[in-house]
C-alpha positions as CSV (number, residue, x, y, z in Angstrom):
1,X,97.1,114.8,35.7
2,X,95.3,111.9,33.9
3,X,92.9,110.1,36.3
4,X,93.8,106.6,37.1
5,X,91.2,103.7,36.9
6,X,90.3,100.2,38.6
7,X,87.4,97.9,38.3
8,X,84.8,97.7,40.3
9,X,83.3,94.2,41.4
10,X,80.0,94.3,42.0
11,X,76.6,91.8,41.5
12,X,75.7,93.6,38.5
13,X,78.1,93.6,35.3
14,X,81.9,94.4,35.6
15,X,82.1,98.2,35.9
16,X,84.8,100.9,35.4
17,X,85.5,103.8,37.6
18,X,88.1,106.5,37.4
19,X,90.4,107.6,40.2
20,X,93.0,110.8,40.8
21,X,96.4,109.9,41.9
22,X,97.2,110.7,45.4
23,X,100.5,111.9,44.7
24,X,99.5,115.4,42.7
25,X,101.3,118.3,41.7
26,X,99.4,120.6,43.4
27,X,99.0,124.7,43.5
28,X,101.2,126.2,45.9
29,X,98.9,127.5,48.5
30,X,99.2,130.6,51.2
31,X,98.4,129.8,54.7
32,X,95.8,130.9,56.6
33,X,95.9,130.8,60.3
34,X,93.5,131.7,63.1
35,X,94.0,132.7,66.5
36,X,93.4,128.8,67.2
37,X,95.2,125.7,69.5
38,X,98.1,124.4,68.1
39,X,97.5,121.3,68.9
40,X,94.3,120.9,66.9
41,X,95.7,123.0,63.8
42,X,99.0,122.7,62.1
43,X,98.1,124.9,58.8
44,X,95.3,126.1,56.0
45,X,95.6,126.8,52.6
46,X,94.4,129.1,50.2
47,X,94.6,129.7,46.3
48,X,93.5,132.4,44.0
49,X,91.9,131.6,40.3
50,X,90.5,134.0,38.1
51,X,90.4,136.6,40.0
52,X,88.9,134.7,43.0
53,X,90.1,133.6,46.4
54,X,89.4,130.4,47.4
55,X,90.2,129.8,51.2
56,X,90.0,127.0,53.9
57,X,89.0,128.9,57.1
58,X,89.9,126.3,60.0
59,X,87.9,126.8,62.7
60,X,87.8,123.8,65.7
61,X,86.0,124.3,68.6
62,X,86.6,123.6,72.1
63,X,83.8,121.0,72.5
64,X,82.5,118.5,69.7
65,X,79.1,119.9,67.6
66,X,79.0,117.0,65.0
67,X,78.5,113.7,65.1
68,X,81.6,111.7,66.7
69,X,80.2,107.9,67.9
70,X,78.3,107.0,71.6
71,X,80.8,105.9,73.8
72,X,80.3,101.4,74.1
73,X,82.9,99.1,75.4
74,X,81.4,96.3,72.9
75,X,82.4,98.2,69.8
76,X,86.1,97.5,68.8
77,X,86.7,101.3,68.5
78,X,84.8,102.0,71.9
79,X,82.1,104.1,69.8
80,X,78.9,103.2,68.0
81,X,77.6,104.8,65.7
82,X,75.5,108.2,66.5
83,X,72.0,108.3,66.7
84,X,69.7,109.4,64.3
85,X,69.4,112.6,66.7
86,X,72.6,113.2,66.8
87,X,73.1,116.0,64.0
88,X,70.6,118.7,64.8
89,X,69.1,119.7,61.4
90,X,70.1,116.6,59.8
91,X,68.4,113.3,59.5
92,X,70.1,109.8,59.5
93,X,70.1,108.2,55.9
94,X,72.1,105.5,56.5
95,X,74.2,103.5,59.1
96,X,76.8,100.7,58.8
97,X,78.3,98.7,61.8
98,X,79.9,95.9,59.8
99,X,78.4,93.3,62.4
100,X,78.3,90.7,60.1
101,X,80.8,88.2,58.1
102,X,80.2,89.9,54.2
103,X,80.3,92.6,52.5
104,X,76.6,94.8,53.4
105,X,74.6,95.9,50.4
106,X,74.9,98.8,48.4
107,X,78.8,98.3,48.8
108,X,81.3,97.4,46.0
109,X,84.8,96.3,45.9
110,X,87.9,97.4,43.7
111,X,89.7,95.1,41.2
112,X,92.2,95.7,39.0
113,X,95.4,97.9,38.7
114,X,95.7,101.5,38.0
115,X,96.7,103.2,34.8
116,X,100.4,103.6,34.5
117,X,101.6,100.9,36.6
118,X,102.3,103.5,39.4
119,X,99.0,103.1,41.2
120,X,97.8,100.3,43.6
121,X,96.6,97.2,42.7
122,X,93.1,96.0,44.6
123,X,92.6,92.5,45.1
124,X,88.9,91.5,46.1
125,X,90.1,89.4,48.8
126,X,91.9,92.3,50.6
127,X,88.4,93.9,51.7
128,X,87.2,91.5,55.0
129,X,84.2,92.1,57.1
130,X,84.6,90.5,60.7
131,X,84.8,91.0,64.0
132,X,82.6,94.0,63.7
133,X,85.0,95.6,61.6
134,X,85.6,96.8,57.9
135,X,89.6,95.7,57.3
136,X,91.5,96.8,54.2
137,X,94.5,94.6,54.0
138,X,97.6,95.6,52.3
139,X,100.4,93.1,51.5
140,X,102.3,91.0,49.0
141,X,99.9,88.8,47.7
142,X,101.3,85.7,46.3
143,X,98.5,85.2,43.9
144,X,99.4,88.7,42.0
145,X,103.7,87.8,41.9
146,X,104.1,88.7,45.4
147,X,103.3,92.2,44.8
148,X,102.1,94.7,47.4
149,X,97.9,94.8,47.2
150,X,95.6,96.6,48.7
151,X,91.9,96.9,49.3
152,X,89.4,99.6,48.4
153,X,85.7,100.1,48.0
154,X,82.6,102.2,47.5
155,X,79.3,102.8,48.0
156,X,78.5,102.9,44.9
157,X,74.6,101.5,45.4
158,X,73.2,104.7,47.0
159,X,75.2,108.2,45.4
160,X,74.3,111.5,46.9
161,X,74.1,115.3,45.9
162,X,75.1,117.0,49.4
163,X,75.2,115.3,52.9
164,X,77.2,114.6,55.6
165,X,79.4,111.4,56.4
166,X,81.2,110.0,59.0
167,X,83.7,107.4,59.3
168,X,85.4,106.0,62.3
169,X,88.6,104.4,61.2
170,X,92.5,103.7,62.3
171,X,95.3,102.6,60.6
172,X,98.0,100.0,62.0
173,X,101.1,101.4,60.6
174,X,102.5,103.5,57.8
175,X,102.7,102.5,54.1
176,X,99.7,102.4,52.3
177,X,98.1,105.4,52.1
178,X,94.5,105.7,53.1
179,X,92.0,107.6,51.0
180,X,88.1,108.0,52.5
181,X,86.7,110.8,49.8
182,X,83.8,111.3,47.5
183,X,83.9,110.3,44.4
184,X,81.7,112.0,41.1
185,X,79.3,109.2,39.9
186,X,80.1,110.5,36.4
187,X,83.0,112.8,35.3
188,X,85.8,114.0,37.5
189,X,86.4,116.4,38.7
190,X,84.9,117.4,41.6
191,X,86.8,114.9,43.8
192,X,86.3,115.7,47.8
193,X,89.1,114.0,50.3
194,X,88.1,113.9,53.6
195,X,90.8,112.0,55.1
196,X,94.5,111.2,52.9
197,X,97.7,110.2,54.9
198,X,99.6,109.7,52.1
199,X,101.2,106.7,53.4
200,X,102.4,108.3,56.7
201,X,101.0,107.8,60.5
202,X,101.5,110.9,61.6
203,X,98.6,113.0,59.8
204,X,96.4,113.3,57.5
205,X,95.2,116.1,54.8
206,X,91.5,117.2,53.5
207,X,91.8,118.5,50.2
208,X,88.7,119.5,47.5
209,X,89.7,119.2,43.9
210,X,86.9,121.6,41.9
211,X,88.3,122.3,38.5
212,X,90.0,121.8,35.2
213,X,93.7,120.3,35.5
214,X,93.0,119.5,39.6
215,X,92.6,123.1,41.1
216,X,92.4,122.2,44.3
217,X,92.9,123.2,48.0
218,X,94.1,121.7,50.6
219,X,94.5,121.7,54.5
220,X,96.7,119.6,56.6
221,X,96.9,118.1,60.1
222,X,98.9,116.7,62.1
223,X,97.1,113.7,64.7
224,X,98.2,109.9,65.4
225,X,96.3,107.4,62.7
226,X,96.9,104.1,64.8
227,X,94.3,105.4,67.1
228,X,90.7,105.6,66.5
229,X,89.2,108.8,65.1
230,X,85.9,109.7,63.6
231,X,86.7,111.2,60.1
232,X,83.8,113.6,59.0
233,X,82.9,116.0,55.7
234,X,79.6,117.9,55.4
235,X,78.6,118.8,51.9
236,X,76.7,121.1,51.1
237,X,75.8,123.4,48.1
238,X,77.8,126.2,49.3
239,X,80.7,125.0,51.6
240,X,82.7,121.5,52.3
241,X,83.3,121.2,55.8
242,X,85.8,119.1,57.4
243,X,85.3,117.5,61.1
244,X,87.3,115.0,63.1
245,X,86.2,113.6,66.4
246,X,82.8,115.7,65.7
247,X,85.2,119.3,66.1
248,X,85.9,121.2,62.6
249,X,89.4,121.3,61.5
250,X,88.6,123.0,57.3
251,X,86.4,124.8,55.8
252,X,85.7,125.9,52.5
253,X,83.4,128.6,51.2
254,X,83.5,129.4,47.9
255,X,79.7,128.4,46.2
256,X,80.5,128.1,43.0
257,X,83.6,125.4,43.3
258,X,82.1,123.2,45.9
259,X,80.7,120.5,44.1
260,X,76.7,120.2,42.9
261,X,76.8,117.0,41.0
262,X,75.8,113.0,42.3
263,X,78.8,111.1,44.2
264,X,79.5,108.2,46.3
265,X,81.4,107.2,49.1
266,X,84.8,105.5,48.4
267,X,87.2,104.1,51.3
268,X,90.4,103.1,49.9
269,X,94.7,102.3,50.4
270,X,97.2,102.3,47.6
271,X,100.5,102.1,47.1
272,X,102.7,103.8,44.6
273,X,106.2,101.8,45.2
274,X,107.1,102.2,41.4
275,X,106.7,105.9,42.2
276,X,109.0,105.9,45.5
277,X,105.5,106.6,47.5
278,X,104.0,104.9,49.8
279,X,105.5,101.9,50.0
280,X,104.7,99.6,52.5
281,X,107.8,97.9,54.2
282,X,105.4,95.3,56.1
283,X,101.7,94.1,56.1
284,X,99.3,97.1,57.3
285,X,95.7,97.3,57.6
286,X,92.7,100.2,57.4
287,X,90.1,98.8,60.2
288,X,86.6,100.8,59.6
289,X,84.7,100.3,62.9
290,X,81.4,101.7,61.7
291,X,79.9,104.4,58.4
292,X,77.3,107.1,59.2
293,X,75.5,109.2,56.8
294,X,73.1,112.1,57.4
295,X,71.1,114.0,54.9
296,X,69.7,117.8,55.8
297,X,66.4,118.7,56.6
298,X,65.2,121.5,54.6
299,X,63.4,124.3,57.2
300,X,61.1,126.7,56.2
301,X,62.3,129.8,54.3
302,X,62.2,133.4,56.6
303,X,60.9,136.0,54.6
304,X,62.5,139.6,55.1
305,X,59.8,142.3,53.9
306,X,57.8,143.9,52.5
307,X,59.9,146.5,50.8
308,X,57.8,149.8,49.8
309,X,56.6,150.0,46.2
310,X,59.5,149.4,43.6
311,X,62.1,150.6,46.5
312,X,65.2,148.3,47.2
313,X,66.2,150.7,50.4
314,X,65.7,149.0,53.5
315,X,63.3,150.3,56.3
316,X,63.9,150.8,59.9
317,X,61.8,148.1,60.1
318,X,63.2,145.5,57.8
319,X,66.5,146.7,59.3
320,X,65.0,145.1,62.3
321,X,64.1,141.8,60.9
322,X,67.5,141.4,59.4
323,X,68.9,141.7,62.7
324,X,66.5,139.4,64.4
325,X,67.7,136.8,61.4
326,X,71.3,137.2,62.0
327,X,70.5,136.6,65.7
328,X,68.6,133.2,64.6
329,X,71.6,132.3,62.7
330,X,74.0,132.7,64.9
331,X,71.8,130.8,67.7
332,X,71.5,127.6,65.7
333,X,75.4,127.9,64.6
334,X,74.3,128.2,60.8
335,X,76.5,128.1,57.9
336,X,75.2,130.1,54.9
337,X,72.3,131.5,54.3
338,X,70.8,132.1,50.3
339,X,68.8,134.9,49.9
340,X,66.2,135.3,47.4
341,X,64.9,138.4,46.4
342,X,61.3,139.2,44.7
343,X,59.8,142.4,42.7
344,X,56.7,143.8,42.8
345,X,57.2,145.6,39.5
346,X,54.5,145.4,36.5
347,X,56.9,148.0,34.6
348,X,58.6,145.0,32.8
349,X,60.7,142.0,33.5
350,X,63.7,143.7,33.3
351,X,63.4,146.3,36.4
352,X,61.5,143.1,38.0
353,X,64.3,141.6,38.1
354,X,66.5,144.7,38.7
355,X,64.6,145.7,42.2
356,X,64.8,142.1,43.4
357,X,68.6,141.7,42.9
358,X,69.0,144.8,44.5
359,X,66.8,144.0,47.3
360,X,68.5,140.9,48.3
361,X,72.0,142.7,48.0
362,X,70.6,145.2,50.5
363,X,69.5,142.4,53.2
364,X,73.2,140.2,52.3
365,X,75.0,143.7,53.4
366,X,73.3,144.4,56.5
367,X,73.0,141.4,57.6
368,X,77.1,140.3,57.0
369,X,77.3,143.3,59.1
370,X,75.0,142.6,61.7
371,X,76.6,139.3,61.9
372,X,80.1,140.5,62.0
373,X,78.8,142.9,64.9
374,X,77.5,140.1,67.2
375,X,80.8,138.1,66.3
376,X,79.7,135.2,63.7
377,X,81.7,136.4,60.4
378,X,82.1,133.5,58.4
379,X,78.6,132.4,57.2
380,X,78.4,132.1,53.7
381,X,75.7,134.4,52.2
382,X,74.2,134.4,48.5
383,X,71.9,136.1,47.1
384,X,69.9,135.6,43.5
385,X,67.1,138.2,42.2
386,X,66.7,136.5,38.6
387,X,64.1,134.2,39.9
388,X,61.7,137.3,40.2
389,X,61.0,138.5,36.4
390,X,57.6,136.4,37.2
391,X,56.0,137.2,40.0
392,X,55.2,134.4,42.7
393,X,51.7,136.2,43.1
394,X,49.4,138.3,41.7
395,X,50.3,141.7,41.6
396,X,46.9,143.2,41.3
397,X,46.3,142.1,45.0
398,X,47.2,143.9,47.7
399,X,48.6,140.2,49.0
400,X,49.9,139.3,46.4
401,X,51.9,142.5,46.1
402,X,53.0,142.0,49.5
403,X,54.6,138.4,48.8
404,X,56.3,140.2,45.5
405,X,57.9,142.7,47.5
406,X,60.1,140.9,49.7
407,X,63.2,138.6,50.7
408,X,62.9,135.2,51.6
409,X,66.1,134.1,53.4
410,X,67.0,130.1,53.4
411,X,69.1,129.3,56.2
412,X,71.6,126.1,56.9
């Protein structure tokens, strides 16, 4: 579908930005289901394209392992934000509590009305900081004719290539529908929604669009919006994972259609009353208590080897350090794991590279099995050998050969 737009008011120049419709027509999608509480997951979806299955794996657990707020009476929501600490592996980039009476830097609002008349119309004056809250106000506005406006914004000072936000957010009634999703900084798609109710109060979906005409997939849930919940999605360069109330409700693992380009954060409502959708029947408001934003800390690579001479067949003991890895892995509650493989060879290029793309398929295969042995089947493993045609080291030392000849596995 075409994208919609809206203008973006901001210190610097008048800007435009582009914007999917909520309301899609979306791929039919075949759910998934674990052996899982119902009353944390009401469905997952799944869609095949070219030849390739894309799949949300929902998978909450029974106590909270991501960020969710510190419990405070002071804050309207009864959370603050986390602590820097708070996300093993992960360092705090930035933190919003909306304490004061305007608008905090880096954040702009929406003006302006989306293409085709079906979309929302943003009015600056609909986005109010106060009260230690964020409030996007929806309601008919004399100064546009009494129509129904809304309020949206973004982040659009400080974009990001992978990460992890949180939001903690609640709505006051149905109507407007309430977006918080990451938006491309340049060309969509990708588009990443985190947290769409689709003008409803009784649920919300997640749903990554990752390709030409809005392939997409989607999960859905069903949980009360008038109360507060922390909204969460951690990007990175192989999976989008969805959270609420720091426990994971959607995954989804498919490297090369989760996103790898710049986006920001956008927290928005809309209405689409010329479109029978989402029309509000009385005034309703999205109150943001606080924003949270976390960027990974890299960790040093574990290298898997040395592999004998030109050989991509693993040893007894590399079979043992590929074990001792999936242990690690499964210890720290890691999510995917790229492995890169290296050659030795000074026959040519060619079998360089050959060896080390074989060597790093032979460490992904035992170790997806030594992970599925000690229960932990769903981390995302890749592996690349192309990188090797030029040797890291020297090949006419015995160390150097020794760096040449192995697998170096980076682990998230």
């Amino acid at each position: 579908m075409p994208s919609n737009r809206r203008t973006v008011t901001r210190s610097s120049p008048t800007g435009l930005r582009a914007l999917q419709p909520v309301r899609r027509i979306t791929l039919m999608f075949v759910a998934v289901a674990l052996l899982l509480p119902l009353s944390w997951v009401t469905s997952s979806s799944s869609a095949s394209a070219g030849g390739v299955k894309h799949r949300f794996v929902l998978a909450p657990t029974a106590t909270a392992e991501f960020p969710s707020g510190i419990a405070d009476l002071s804050e309207p929501s009864g959370q603050a934000p986390p602590r820097a600490t708070s996300f093993p592996g992960y360092v705090q980039k930035y933190v919003q509590d909306f304490n004061g009476t305007s608008l905090p830097a880096k954040w702009d609002v929406f003006t302006g009305k989306a293409n085709g008349g079906s979309g929302s119309q943003w009015g600056s004056a609909h986005v109010v900081v106060g009260g230690g809250l964020l409030s996007l106000n929806t309601y008919q506005d004399p100064a546009y004719n009494n129509q129904w406006v809304s309020g949206g914004l973004c982040m659009c000072g400080a974009p990001s290539t992978y990460g992890a936000y949180f939001i903690r957010s609640r709505e006051t009634g149905p109507g407007p529908t309430i977006v918080e999703l990451l938006w491309p900084v340049v060309a969509w798609p990708p588009e990443i929604d985190f947290n769409e109710t689709s003008g409803v109060i009784g649920g919300t979906s997640a749903t990554l669009i990752y390709g030409p005409g809005g392939q997409q997939s989607q999960v859905k849930r069903t949980i009360d919006m008038s109360q507060w919940h922390t909204w969460g999605v951690i990007w990175t360069p192989t999976s989008v994972l969805y959270t609420v109330d720091g426990r994971v409700w959607g995954r989804f693992q498919v490297p090369s259609k989760v996103p790898h380009v710049a986006m920001t954060l956008n927290i928005q409502q809309q209405t689409w009353c010329s479109s029978n959708f989402a029309c509000p029947t009385s005034p309703q408001s999205t109150l943001v208590d606080w924003v949270s934003e976390y960027k990974a800390i890299p960790r040093d690579p574990v290298n898997v080897g040395s592999f004998a001479p030109n050989a991509s067949l693993l040893t007894s003991p590399l079979r043992v350090q590929v074990a001792s890895l999936a242990e690690r892995i499964q210890a720290q509650g890691d999510l995917r794991v790229a492995l890169i493989g290296y050659s030795a060879s000074m026959a040519s290029s060619s079998s360089a590279v050959v060896i080390s793309e074989r060597r790093a398929v032979a460490v992904e295969n035992y170790l997806g099995a030594a992970l599925k042995a000690i229960g932990d089947p769903d981390v995302v493993i890749t592996t690349i050998g192309r990188g090797s045609a030029t040797p890291v080291a020297s090949n006419h030392t015995a160390a150097g050969r020794v760096l040449n000849s192995r697998v170096t596995a980076h682990i998230s």
